[in-house]
VMD Tcl script that draws the C-alpha trace (Angstrom):
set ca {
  {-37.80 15.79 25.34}
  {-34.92 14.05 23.45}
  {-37.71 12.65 21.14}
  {-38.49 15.75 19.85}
  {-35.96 16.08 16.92}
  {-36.04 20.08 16.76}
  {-35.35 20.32 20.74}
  {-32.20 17.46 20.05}
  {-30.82 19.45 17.46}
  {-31.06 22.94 19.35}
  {-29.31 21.01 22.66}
  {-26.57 19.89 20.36}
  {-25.79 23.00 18.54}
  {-25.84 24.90 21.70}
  {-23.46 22.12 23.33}
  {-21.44 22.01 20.02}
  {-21.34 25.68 20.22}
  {-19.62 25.97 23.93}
  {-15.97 24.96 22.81}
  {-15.94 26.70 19.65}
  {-16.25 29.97 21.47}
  {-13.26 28.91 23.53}
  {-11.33 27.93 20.64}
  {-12.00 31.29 18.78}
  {-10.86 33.19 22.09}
  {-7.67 31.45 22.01}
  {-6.89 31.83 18.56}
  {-8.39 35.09 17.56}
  {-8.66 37.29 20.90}
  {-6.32 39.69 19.14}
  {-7.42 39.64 15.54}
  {-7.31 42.62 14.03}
  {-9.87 41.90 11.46}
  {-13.72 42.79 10.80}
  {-15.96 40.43 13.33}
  {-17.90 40.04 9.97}
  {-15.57 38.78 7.64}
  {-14.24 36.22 10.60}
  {-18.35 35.27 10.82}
  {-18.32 35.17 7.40}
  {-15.54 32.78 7.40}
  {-16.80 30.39 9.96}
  {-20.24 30.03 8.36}
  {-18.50 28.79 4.98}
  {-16.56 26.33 7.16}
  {-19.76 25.06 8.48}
  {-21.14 24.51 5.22}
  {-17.54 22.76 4.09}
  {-19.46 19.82 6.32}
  {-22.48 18.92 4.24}
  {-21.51 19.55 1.30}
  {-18.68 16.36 2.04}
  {-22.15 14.27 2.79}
  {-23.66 15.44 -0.22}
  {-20.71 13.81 -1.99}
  {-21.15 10.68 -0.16}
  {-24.73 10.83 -1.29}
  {-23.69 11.69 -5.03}
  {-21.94 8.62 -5.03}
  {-24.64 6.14 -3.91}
  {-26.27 7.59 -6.83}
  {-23.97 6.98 -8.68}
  {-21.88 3.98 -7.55}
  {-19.21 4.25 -10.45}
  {-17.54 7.33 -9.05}
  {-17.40 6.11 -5.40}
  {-14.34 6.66 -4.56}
  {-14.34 5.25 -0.94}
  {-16.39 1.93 -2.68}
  {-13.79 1.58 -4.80}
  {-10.85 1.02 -2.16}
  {-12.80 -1.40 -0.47}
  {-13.22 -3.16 -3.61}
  {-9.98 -3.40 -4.54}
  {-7.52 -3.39 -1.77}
  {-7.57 -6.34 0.39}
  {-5.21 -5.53 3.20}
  {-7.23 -3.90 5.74}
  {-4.74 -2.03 7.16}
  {-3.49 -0.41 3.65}
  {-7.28 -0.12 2.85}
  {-7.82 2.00 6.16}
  {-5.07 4.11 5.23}
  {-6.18 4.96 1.89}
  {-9.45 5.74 3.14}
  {-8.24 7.94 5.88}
  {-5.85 9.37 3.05}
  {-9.10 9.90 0.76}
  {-11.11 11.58 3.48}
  {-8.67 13.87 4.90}
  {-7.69 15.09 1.30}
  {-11.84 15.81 0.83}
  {-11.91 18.12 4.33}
  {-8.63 19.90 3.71}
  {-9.27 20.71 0.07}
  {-13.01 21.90 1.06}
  {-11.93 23.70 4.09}
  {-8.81 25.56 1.72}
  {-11.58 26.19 -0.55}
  {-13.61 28.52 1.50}
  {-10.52 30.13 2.70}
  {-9.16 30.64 -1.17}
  {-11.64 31.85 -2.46}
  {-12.08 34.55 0.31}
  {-8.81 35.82 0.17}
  {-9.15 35.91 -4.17}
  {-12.29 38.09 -4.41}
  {-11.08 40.38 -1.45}
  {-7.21 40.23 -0.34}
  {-8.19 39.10 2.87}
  {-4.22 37.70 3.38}
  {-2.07 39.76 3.40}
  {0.60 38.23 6.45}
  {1.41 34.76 7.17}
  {-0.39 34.26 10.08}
  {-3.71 35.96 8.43}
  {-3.92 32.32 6.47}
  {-3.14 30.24 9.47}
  {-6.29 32.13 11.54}
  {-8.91 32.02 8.61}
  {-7.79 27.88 8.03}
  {-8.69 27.44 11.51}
  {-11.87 29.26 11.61}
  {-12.61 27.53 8.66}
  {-11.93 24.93 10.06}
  {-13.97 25.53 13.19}
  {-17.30 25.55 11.63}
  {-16.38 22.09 10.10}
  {-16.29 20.90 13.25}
  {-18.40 22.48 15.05}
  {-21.21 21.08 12.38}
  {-19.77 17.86 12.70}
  {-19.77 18.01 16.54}
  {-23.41 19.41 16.04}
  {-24.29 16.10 13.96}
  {-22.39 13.35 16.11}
  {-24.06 14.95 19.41}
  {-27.51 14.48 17.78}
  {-26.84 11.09 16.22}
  {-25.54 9.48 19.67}
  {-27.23 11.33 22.19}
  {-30.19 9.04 22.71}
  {-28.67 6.08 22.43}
  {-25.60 5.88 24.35}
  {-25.21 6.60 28.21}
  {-24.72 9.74 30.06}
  {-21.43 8.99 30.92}
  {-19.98 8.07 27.49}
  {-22.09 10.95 25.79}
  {-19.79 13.20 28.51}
  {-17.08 11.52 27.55}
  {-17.18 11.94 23.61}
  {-18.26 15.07 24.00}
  {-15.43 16.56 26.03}
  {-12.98 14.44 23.83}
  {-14.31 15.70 20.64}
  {-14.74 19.24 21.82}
  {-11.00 19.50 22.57}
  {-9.02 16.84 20.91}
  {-11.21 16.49 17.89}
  {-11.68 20.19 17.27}
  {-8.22 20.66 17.73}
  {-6.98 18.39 15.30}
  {-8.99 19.98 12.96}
  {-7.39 23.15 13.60}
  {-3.61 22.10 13.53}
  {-4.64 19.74 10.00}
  {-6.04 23.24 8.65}
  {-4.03 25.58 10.28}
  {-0.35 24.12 8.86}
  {-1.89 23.72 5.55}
  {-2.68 27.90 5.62}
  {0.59 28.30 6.60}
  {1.91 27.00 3.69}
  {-1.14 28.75 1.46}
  {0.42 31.58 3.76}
  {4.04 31.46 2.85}
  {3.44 30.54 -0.83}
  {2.10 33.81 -1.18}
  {5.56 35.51 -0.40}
  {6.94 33.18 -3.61}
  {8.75 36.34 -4.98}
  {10.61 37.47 -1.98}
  {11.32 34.09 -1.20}
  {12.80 33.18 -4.33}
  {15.00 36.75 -4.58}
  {16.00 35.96 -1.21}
  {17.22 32.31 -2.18}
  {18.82 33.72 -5.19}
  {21.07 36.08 -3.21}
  {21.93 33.15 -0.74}
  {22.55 30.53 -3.26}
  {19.75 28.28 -2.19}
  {16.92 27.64 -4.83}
  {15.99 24.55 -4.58}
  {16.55 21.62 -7.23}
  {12.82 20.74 -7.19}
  {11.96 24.48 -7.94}
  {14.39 24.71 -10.69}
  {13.01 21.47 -12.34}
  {9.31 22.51 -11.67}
  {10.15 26.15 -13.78}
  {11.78 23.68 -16.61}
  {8.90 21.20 -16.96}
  {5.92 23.89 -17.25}
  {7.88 26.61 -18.48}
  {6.92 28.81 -15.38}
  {8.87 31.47 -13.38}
  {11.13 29.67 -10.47}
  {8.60 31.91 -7.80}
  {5.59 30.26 -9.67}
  {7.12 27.33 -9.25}
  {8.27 27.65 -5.52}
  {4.41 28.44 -5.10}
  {2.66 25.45 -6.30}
  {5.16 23.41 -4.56}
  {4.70 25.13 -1.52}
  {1.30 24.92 -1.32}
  {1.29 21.40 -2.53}
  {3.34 20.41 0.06}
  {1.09 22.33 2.72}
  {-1.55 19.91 1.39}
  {0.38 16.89 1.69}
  {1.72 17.49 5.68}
  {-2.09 17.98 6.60}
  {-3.45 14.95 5.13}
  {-0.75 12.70 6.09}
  {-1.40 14.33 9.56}
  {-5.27 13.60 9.33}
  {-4.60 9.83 8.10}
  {-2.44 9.69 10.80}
  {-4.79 10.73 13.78}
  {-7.23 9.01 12.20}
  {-5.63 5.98 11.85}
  {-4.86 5.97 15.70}
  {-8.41 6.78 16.01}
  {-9.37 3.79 14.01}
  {-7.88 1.10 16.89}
  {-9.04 3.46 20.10}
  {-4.67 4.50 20.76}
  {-6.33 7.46 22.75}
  {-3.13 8.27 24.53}
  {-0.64 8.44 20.97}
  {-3.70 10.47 19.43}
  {-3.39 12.88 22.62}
  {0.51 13.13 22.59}
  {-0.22 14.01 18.54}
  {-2.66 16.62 18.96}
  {-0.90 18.16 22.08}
  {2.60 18.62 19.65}
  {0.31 19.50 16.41}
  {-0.76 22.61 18.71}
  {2.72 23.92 20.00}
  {4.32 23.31 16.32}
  {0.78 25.42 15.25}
  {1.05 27.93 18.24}
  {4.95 28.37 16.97}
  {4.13 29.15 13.77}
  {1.73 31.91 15.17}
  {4.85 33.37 17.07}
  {7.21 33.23 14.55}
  {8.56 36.82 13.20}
  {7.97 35.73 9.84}
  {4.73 35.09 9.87}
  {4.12 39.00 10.77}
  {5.36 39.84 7.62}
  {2.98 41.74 5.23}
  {2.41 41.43 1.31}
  {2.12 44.63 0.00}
  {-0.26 44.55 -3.13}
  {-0.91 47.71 -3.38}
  {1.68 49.53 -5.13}
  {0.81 52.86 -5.18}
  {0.92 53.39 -1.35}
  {4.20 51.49 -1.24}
  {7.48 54.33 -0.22}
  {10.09 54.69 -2.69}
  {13.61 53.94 -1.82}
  {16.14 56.90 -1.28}
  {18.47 54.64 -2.04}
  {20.10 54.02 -5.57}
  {19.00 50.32 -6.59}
  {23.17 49.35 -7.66}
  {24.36 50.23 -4.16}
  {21.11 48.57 -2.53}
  {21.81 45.69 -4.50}
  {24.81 45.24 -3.14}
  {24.37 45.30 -0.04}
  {21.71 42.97 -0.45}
  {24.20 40.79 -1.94}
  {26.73 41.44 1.55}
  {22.93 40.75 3.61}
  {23.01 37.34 1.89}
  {26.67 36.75 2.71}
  {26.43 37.50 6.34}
  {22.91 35.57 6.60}
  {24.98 32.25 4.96}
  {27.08 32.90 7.82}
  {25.05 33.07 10.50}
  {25.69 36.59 11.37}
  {22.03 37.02 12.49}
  {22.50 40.24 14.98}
  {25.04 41.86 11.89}
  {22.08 40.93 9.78}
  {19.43 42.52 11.87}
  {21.20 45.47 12.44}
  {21.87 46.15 8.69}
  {18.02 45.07 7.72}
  {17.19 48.03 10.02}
  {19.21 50.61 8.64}
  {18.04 49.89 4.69}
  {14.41 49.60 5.79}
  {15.13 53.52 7.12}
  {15.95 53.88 3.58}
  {13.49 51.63 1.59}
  {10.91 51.17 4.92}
  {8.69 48.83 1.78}
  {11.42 46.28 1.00}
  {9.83 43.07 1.09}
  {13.73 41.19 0.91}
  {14.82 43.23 3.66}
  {11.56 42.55 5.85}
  {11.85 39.05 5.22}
  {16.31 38.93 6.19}
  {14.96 40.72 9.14}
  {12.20 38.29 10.21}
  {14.16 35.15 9.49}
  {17.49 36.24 11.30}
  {15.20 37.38 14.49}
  {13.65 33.93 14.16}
  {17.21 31.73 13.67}
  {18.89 33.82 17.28}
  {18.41 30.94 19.84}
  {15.59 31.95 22.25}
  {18.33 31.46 24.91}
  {20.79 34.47 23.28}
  {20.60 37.56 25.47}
  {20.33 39.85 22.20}
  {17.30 38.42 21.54}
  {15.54 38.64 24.74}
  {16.70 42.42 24.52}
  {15.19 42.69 21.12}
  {12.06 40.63 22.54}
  {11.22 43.52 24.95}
  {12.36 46.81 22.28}
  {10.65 45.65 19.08}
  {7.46 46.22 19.69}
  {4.21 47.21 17.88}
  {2.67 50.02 19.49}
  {-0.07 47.90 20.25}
  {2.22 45.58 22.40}
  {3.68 47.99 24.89}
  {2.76 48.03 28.59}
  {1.29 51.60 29.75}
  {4.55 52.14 31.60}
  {6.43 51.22 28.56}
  {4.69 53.90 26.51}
  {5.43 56.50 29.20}
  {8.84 56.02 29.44}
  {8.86 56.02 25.43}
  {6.81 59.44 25.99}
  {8.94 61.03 28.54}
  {12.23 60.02 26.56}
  {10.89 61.66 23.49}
  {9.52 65.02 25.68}
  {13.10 64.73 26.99}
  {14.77 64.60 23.54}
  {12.95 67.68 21.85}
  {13.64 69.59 25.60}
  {17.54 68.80 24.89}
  {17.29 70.21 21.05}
  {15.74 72.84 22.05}
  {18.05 74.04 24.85}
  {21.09 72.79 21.80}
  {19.37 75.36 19.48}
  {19.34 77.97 22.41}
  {22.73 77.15 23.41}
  {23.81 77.72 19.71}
  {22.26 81.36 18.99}
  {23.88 82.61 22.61}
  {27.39 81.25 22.08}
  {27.40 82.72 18.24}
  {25.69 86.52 19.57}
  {29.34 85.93 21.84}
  {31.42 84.94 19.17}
  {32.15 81.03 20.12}
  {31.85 77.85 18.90}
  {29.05 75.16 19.58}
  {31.15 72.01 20.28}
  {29.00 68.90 20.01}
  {29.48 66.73 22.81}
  {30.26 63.39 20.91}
  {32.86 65.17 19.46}
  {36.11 63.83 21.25}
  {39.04 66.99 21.32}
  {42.54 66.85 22.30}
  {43.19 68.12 25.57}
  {44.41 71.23 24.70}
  {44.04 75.37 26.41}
  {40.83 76.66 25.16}
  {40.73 79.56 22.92}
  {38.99 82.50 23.54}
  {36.65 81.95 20.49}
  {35.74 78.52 22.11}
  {34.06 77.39 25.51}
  {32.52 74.00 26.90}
  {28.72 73.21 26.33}
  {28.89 71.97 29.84}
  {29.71 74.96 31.09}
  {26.98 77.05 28.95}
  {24.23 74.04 29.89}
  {24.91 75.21 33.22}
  {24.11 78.09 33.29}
  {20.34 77.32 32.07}
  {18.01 78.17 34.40}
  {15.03 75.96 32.64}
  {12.64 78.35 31.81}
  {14.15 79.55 28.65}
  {16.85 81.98 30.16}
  {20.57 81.66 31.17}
  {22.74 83.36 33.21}
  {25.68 84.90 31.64}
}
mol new
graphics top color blue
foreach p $ca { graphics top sphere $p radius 0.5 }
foreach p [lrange $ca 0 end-1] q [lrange $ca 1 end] { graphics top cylinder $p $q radius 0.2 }
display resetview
């Protein structure tokens, strides 16, 4: 049956098939998005794969633009020619796979957090390798033995496919946070830390210092995953299975960190006309932006947090604000017991437990119940004459007048059904 090429290739895709639907439960169980446009996604990543062979077949037609011929050709070191190659290579797959996910997100705002980049680079990035698992499968299944076909294939299905993923994923990061340029650059303004590089990159090409901070950005998104790729391949190279393990395993908790981070929740609101306007007057929220800054220099992360919250009551749309908010919740050490507290109270109301929302429920039933009995409380004590005292109102202890009495001793008196007894 393996001599039938048709029944080879279904075997492998179905085999190749089996960890990508793992990977995409791991990664994507929660994703918001349409199933389609994820699809969609995935299919262009699987194309990202032969269209890098049909540019390995370009060039043995035309041998003066072969790229990988030419390294061999002209560096002699092996070692430095390996590199290079693995350089070359890796810079072809991330580009291709960045492509897909690009051009995506251009024609139809597809990003619009952090972590939306990081989860389409690594479904793009899945249906690289899942070709490329597809292909390998089918080139060395009838020709090596059972036992090593078991063996690549469970290596390449998690470590391979991985890599992939973390190479992809830290470079959409990057895509991810270059997209936030603006912000970023007001917020480094206000703290006194634009960067050198950024200024000099605005000077040379006469570009804003947030156009700047987003080439840069991305650039250097670009740079960590090829230098990873060369890397694991390299290892690869001289069978170091263990190192290339130990890599992948930390290239997936730095990736799964990223995922976790509050920043990376962080939307970018393109859409202007559905963004709030501020009830606040733009001098006064500038400075307190400018106090924000001062307290963030300082470390005052909880100060920080607490602030962020009350002007995003006023301006809910502030992008600065968000951003203070999401980097002082991610700089509290996972260890401080403010920030387990603020772990377990902001939520999304997708995140809370059923018991969680009916305690949320029965606090808010609660609270209306209390305003209402307030309101109650106030028309019977002014039909009598007296005063509604509020009861965080601290008085000095003093006889009470006859125009004035104790809400405790009116809220005693109500029965619960909307009466009292006088």
């Amino acid at each position: 049956m393996l001599e039938n090429p048709l029944f080879l290739l279904g075997v492998s895709t179905i085999f190749a098939a089996i960890p990508v639907g793992i990977w995409f439960y791991v990664f994507l169980k929660k994703e918001e998005k349409s199933k389609k446009t994820i699809a969609f996604i995935f299919f262009l990543g699987c194309l990202t794969a032969p269209a890098l062979l049909g540019i390995q077949y370009a060039w043995d037609i035309f041998p003066q633009f072969n790229l990988a011929r030419f390294i061999e050709d002209n560096i002699s070191s092996q070692n430095t020619m390996f590199v290079a190659t693995f350089v070359l290579f890796g810079g072809m797959e991330e580009i291709i796979k960045h492509y897909v996910v690009k051009q995506v997100d251009k024609r139809t705002l597809l990003i619009n957090k952090i972590n939306d980049a990081i989860k389409y680079s690594v479904t793009a990035a899945l249906g690289f390798s899942f070709v490329e698992n597809v292909y390998y499968l089918y080139q060395w299944w009838p020709v090596i033995s059972n036992g090593e076909l078991i063996g690549m294939y469970i290596f390449r299905s998690i470590f391979t496919s991985c890599a992939h993923m973390i190479f992809s994923g830290i470079f959409g990061y990057y895509y991810g946070v270059s997209k936030f340029s603006i912000v970023i650059n007001k917020q480094q303004e206000l703290t006194g830390k634009t960067k050198l590089s950024d200024r000099i990159i605005s000077k040379l090409f006469g570009v804003p210092l947030s156009e700047s901070y987003r080439e840069k950005t991305i650039l250097k998104g670009l740079t960590i995953a090829i230098v990873m790729h060369a890397i694991h391949n390299y290892l690869l190279q001289f069978n170091f299975i263990p190192p290339v393990i130990i890599f992948d395993v930390l290239g997936y908790l730095y990736l799964r960190y990223l995922l976790v981070r509050k920043a990376g929740h962080l939307l970018v609101n393109e859409d202007l006309s559905i963004k709030h306007k501020s009830t606040m007057a733009k001098k006064d929220e500038d400075v307190v932006l400018e106090l924000l800054a001062m307290w963030f220099q300082d470390k005052r992360y909880v100060d920080v947090i607490h602030i962020c919250e009350r002007l995003l009551e006023r301006d809910p749309d502030n992008s600065v604000v968000q951003l203070f908010k999401a980097r002082a919740l991610d700089s509290i050490d996972e260890k401080d017991t403010y920030k387990k507290i603020l772990n377990t109270v902001i939520k999304t109301k997708k995140d809370l437990s059923q018991n969680d929302k009916n305690i949320i429920s029965k606090y808010t039933v609660e609270k209306e119940m209390l305003k209402k009995v307030q309101a109650m409380v106030k028309d019977q004590l002014k039909k009598q004459g007296k005063e509604f005292i509020e009861q965080a109102t601290k008085l000095p202890m003093s006889p009470q007048t006859p125009q004035q009495s104790t809400n405790k001793d009116v809220l005693q008196k109500y029965t619960g059904d909307g009466t009292f007894k006088l």
